[in-house]
C-alpha positions as CSV (number, residue, x, y, z in Angstrom):
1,X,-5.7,16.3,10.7
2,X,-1.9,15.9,9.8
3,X,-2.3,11.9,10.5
4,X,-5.5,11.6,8.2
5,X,-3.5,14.0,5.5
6,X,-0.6,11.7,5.7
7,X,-2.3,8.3,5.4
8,X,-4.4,9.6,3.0
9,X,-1.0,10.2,0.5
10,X,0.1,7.2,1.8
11,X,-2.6,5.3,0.3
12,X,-2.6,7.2,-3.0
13,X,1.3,6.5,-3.3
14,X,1.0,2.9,-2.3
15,X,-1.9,2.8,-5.5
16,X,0.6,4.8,-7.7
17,X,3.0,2.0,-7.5
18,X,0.8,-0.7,-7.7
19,X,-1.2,0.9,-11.0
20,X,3.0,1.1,-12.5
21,X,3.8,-2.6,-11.3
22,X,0.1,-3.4,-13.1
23,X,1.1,-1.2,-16.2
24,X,4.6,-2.1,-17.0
25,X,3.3,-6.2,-16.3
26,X,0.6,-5.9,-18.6
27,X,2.5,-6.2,-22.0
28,X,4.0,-9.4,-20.7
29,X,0.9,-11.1,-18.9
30,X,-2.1,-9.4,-19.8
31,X,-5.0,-8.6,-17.2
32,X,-3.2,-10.8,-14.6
33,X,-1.2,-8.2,-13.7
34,X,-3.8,-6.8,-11.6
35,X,-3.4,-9.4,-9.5
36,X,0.2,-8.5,-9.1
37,X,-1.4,-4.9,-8.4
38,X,-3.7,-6.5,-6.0
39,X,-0.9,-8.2,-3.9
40,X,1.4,-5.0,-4.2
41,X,-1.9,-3.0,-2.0
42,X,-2.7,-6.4,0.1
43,X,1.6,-6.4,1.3
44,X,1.0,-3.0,1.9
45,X,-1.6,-2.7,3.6
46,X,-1.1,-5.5,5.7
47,X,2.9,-3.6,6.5
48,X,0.6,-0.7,7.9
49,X,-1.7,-2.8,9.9
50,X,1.5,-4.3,11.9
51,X,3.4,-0.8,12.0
52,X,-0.1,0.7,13.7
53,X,0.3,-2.7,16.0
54,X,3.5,-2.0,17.3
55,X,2.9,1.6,17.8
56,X,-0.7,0.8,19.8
57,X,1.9,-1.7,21.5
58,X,4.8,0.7,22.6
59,X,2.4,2.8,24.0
60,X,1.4,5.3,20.7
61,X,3.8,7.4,18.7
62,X,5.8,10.8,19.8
């Protein structure tokens, strides 16, 4: 339950900055900051996709 808590605030805070990147872009290119907001969740998704990797690979975590 702790691990589903913790991914699940990991997923809100990656949003969080994304939606700020996205907001403080917008004055200066308009609705293509979303796609800046886009890439921010696509780097950071694909960060947790190789950290769960390498943990699978060492043989899990604790």
């Amino acid at each position: 339950m702790r691990e589903q808590m913790t991914t699940w605030l990991d997923m809100l805070g990656l949003l969080l900055i994304a939606a700020g990147a996205a907001a403080g872009l917008h004055p200066l290119i308009g609705w293509a900051s979303l796609a800046a907001a886009g890439l921010i969740v696509l780097a950071g998704s694909a960060y947790a996709v190789r950290q769960a990797a390498a943990v699978r690979r060492d043989g899990g975590g604790a």
